[in-house]
C-alpha positions in Angstrom: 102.5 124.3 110.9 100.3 121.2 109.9 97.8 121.3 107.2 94.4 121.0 109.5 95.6 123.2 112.0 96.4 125.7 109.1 92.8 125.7 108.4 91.8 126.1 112.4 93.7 129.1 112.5 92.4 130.4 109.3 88.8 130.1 110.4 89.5 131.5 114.0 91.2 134.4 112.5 88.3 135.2 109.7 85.7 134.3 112.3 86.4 135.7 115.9 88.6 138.2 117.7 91.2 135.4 119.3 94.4 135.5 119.8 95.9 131.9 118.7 99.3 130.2 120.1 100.6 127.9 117.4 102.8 125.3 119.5 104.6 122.7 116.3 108.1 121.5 115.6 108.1 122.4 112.1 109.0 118.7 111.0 108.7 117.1 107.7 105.1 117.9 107.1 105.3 120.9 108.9 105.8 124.4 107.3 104.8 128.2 108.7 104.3 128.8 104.8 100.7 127.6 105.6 100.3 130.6 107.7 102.0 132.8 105.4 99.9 131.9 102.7 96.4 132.8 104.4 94.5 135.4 102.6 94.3 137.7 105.6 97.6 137.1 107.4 99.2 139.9 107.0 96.1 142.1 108.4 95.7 139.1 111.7 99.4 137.5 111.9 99.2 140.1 115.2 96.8 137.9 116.8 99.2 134.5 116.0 102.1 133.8 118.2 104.9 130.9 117.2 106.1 128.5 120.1 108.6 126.2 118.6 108.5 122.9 120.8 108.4 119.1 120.0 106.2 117.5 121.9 107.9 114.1 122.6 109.5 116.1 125.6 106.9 117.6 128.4 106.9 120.9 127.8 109.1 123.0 129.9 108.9 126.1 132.5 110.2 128.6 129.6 108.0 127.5 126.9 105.1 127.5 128.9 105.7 130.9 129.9 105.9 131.8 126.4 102.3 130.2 125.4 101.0 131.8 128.1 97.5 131.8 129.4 95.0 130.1 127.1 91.2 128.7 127.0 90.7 126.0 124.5 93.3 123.5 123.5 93.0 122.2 120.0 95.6 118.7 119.7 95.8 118.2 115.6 99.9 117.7 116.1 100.2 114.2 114.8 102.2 111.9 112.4 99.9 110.5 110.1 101.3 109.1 107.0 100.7 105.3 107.1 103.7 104.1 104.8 106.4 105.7 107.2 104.3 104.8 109.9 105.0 100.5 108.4 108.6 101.1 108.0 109.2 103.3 111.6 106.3 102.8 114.2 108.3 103.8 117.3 108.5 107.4 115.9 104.2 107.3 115.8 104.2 106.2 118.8 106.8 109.1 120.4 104.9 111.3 118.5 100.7 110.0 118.9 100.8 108.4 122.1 104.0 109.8 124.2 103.1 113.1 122.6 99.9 113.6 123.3 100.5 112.5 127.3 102.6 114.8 127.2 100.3 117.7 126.3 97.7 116.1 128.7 99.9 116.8 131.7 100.0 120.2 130.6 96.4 120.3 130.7 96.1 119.0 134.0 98.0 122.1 135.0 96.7 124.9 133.5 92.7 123.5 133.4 91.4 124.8 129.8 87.6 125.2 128.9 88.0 122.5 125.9 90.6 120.0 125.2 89.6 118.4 121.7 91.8 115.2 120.4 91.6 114.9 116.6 91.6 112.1 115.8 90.8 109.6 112.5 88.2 106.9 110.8 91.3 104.7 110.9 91.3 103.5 114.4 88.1 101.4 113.6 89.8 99.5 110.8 88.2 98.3 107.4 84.9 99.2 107.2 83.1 96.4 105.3 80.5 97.6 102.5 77.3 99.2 103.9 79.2 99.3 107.5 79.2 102.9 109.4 81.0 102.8 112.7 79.5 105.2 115.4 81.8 107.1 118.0 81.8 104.4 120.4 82.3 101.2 118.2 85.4 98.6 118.7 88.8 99.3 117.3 90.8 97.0 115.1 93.7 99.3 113.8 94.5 98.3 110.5 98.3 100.2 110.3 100.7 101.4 113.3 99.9 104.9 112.7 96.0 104.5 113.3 96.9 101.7 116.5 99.1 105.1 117.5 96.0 107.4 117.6 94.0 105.0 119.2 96.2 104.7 122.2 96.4 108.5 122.4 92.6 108.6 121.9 92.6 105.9 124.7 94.7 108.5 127.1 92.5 111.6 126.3 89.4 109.8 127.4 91.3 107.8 130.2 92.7 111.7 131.6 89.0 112.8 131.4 87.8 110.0 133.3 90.7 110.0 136.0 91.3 114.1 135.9 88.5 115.4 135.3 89.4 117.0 132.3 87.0 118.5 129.8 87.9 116.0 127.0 86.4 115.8 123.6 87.0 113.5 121.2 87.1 113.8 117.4 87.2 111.2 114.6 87.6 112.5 110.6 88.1 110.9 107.7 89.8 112.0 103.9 90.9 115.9 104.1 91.1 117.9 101.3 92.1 121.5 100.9 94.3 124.1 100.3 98.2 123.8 101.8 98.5 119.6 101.7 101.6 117.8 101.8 102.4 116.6 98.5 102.9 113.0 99.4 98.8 112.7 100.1 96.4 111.6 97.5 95.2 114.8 95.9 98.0 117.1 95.5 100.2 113.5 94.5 97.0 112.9 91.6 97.1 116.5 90.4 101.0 116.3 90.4 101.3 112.9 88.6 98.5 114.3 85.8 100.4 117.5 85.3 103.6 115.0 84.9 101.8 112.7 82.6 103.5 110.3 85.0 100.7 107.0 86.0 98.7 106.7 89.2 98.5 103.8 91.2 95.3 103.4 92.9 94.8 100.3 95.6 92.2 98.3 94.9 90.7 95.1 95.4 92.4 91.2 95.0 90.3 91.4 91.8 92.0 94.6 90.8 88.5 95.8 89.8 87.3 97.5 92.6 89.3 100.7 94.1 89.2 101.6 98.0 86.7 104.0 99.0 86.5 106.9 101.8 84.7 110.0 102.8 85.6 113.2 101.8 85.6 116.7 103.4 87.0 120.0 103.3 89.3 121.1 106.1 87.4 124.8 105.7 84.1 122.3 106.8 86.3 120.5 109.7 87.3 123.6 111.4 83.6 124.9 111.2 83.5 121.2 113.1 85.8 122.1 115.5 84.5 125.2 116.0 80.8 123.6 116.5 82.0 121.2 119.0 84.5 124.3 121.3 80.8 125.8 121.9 78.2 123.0 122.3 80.5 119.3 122.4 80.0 117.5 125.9 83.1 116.3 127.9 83.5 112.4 127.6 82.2 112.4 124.3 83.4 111.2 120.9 81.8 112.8 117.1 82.6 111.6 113.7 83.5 114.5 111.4 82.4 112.8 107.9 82.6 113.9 104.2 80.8 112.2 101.3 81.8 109.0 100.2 83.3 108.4 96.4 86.1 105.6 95.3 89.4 106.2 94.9 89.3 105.7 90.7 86.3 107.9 90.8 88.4 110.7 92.6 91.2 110.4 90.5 89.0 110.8 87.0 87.4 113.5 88.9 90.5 115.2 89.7 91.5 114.7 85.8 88.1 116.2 84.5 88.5 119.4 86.7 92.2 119.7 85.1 91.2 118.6 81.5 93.8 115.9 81.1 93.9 112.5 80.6 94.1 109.8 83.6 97.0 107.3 83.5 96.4 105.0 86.3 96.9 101.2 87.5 95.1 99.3 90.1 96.8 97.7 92.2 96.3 94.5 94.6 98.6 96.3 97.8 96.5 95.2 100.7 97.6 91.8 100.1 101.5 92.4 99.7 101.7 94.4 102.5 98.9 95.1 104.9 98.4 97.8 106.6 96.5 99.6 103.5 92.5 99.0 104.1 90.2 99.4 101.4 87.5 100.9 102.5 87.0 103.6 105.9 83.2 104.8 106.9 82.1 106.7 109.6 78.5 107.2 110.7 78.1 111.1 111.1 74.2 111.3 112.6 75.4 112.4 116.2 77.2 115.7 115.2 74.5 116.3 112.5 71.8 115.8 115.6 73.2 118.4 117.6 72.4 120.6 114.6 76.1 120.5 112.1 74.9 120.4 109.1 77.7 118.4 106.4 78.0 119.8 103.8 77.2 117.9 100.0 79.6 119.6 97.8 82.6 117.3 97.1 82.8 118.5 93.4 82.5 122.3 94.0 85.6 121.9 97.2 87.3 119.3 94.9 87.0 122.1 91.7 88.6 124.9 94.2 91.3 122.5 95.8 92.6 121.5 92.5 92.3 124.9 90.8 94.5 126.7 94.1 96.9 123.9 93.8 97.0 124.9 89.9 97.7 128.2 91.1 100.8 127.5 93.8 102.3 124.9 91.9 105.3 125.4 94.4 103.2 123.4 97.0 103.8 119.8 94.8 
């Protein structure tokens, strides 16, 4: 079970009467202790059925007997870790681009309300100081995992166009929360300060300036999601943004919540071995036209990340 979808579930079982089919491999990133570990599971786990299935094979008579009839189709399974994506990019593309066809077929069949693609700020490429890319901007993929959700995004829209399908389109940036893989920035910060072990943080060729991106709560993008199931239009692409702080600034943040000291390094990376951008921004006024308010508390959702990871130090 991924860490976003973990989330999704979460809300859809604290906030409707739905019964949810979880379809996931359980690969590296994956792990059903995200369900397990949902405050109200063991009241709701009735309402979540398991179907085991990797999607780089089209799904199959038997398993989609056992999914059964559904409404909305949420697609959050990716690969999404940029370093393995450098060293193996075939396995992003099985995974983002072959995958995802492969659960469009399925919709083509079976005709759901909503499909919504998740997808990421990093299909734009570096977003220069002061730039914002709207929903329909160029893409200059930066890394072989963001060129992978591009050309999935590029088959969502494509299978709306040609099928008909009701297609929607999502682009987020930074994710915090509860339940993350260990090898992403938070849960790697609070790790390496509980450690005392040093942080490197990419920066510029100056080694001054750190990377930026925009922030958000995964609680916040499944209210998104959530927004968009009810009133997103078919064809259409939103930004799902956070707030924007630098990477230092995080990591001294992080270290301030925890009362311990910061032992970090800035780093030149970009330049000996691309594929690392400094800086992602998305422009969220569409979504927050249609009424989705963003929320403004990075501290207070930063405080409650690090403070639960505190608390289930098994999860680093």
């Amino acid at each position: 079970m991924g860490f976003v979808g973990s989330h999704l579930v979460e809300h859809l079982l604290k906030n409707t009467d739905w019964h949810i089919v979880v379809l996931d491999r359980l690969d590296i990133s994956g792990n059903p202790g995200r369900l397990t570990n949902i405050d109200c599971w063991e009241e709701q786990k009735h309402r979540v059925r398991f179907v085991w299935w990797d999607l780089k094979s089209p799904l199959n008579e038997q398993v989609k007997k056992q999914i059964g009839k559904i409404d909305y189709i949420w697609h959050l399974a990716a690969s999404s870790h940029v370093d393995r994506s450098i060293e193996d990019p075939l396995s992003f593309v099985m995974d983002n681009v072959v995958g995802t066809c492969n659960l469009l077929n399925y919709a083509r069949e079976i005709r759901p309300e909503k499909f919504i693609y998740f997808s990421t700020d990093e299909v734009f490429g570096p977003a220069p100081e002061g730039t914002d890319y709207k929903e329909w901007d160029r893409y200059k993929s930066g890394n072989p995992y963001a060129a992978s959700k591009a050309g999935g995004e590029e088959l969502a829209i494509a299978f709306e166009n040609t099928y008909k399908l009701p297609i929607i389109v999502t682009h987020s940036m930074n994710l915090m929360g509860e339940r993350q893989h260990p090898e992403k920035f938070i849960p790697m910060c609070i790790k390496s300060i509980l450690t005392e072990k040093k942080i490197t943080i990419h920066a510029d060729k100056t080694k001054t300036k750190a990377g930026s991106r925009k922030w958000i709560h995964c609680r916040n993008v499944a209210q998104a999601l959530m927004f968009l199931t009810e009133k997103g239009e078919k064809g259409e692409k939103y930004n799902i943004v956070g707030e924007e702080i630098d990477n230092l600034e995080l990591a001294k943040m992080i270290a301030e919540i925890m009362e311990k000291p910061l032992d970090y390094e800035l780093v030149d990376f970009h330049s000996s071995r691309p594929g690392h951008d400094l800086r992602y921004s998305l422009d969220g006024s569409k979504l927050k036209g249609m009424g989705f308010d963003f929320p403004k508390d990075l501290k207070q959702s930063l405080t409650k990340t690090v403070s639960w990871y505190l608390d289930n130090r098994n999860w680093l």
